[in-house]
N, C-alpha and C positions, 0 to 999 in steps of 0.2 A: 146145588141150586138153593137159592136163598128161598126163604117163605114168604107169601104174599103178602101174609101180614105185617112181616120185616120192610119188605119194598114198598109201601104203602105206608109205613114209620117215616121211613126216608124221605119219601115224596113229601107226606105232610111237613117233617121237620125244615125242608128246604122254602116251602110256601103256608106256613100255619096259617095266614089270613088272605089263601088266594096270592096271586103274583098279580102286583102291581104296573110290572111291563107290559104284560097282555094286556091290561082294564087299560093303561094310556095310549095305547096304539091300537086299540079296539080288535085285538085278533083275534078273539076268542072262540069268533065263531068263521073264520076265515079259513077255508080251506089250503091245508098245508102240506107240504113233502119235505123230510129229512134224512140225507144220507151221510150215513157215521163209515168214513174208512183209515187206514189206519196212514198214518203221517211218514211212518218208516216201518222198513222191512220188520215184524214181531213177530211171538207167539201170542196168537189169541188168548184173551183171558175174559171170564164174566161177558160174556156176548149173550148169556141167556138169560142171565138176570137181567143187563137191559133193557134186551128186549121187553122179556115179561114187565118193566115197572110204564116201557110203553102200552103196552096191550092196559093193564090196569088205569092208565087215562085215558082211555077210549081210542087210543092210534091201532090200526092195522098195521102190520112190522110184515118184515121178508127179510130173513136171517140166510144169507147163504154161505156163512162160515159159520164154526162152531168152536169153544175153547177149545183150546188144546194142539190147533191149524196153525202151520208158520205159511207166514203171508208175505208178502212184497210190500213196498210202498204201493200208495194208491188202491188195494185192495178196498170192496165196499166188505164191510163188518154187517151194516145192519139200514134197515131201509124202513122209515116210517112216512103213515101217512094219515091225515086225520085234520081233525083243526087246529088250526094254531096256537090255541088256549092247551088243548091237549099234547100239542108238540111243544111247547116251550117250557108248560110244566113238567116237561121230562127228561130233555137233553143235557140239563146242569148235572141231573143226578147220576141219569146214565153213563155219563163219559167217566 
């Protein structure tokens, strides 16, 4: 598991001055849901770092896989929800 201070590097280095897309579509404070599942059958990887750099912008997450799980297509990985400001600064870094 990465450190939070690590995942919080990350996030900043993706949006050093805030994200732009949130502030033109004003979704910042829009309530939002995001589910990440996997595209083809894998082995889970990094599912808790994810999550954690969601938790760290303020989303509530629901993890019901864990690295290390071979999954199918269509599998949910990971389940956020929160505001849009919060969701959108997360899913670029997450994935």
């Amino acid at each position: 598991m990465m450190p939070d201070d690590e995942l919080l590097r990350l996030l900043h280095d993706d949006c050093p001055f805030g994200d732009p897309t949130t502030a033109g579509l004003g979704i910042a404070d829009v309530p939002a849901a995001a589910t990440l599942t996997a595209c083809d059958p894998m082995t889970v990887c990094g599912v808790e770092a994810a999550a954690r750099m969601f938790e760290l912008a303020g989303a509530r997450v629901r993890r019901p896989t864990s690295s290390g799980a071979t999954v199918a297509a269509g599998t949910v990985l990971l389940e956020a929800t929160g505001s849009g400001g919060a969701l959108h600064r997360s899913y670029k870094v997450a994935q």
